[in-house]
C-alpha positions in Angstrom: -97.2 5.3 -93.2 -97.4 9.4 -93.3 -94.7 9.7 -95.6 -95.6 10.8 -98.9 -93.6 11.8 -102.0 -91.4 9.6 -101.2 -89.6 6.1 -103.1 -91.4 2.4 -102.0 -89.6 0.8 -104.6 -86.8 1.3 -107.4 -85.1 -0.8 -110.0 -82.9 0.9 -112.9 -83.6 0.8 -116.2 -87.2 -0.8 -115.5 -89.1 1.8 -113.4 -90.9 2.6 -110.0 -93.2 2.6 -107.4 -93.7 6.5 -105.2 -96.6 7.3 -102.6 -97.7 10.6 -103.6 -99.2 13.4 -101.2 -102.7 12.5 -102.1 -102.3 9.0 -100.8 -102.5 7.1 -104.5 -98.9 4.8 -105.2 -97.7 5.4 -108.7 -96.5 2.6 -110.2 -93.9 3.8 -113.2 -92.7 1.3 -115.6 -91.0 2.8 -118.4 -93.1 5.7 -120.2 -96.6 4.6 -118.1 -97.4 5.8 -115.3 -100.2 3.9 -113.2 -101.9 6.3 -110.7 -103.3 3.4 -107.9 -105.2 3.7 -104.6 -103.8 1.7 -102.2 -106.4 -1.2 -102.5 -105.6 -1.5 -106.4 -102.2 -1.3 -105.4 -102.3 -4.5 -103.7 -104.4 -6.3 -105.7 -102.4 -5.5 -108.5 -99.1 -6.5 -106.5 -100.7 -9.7 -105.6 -101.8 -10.0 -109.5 -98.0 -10.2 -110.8 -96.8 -12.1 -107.8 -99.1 -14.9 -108.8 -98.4 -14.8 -112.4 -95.0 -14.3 -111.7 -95.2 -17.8 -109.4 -96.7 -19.6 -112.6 -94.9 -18.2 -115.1 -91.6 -19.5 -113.0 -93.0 -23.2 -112.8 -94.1 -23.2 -116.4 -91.0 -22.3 -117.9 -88.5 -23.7 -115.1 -86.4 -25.4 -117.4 -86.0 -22.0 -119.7 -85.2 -19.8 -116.6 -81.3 -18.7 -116.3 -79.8 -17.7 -113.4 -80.6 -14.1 -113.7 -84.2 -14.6 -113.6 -84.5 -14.3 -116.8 -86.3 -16.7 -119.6 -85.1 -17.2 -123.0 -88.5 -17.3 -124.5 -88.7 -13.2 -123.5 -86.6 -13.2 -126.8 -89.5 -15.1 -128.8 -93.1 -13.4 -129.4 -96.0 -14.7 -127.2 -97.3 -17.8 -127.8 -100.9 -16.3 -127.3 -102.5 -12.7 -125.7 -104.4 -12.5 -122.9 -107.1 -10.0 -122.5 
């Protein structure tokens, strides 16, 4: 890819993804901005996509049509460092 500057990903109200000139992806959600080289990038993307997956089979029955789970309106059960 030799575009740079330039929008991978966007979704309203949540935030980002942009390549920048120097090659790193920035990966805006909300007020953070996550400066990534591409390997991160990936590795992070993967990351989600897998804890997404669980996260979908563990709370199947909770999930509405949007996506969205109705424990998101509940604190955490537990943190995870």
């Amino acid at each position: 890819m030799k575009s740079t500057n330039m929008v991978l990903a966007e979704n309203h109200g949540l935030g980002s993804v942009r390549i920048c000139e120097c090659g790193s992806l920035n990966l805006n959600i909300g007020p953070i901005t996550l400066h990534l080289d591409p390997e991160a990038f990936l590795k992070t993307a993967v990351l989600l996509q897998q804890a997404a997956e669980l996260y979908l089979k563990r709370n199947e029955p909770q999930t509405t049509a949007s996506g969205l789970s109705a424990a998101c309106t509940s604190p955490p059960s537990r943190l995870i460092n």
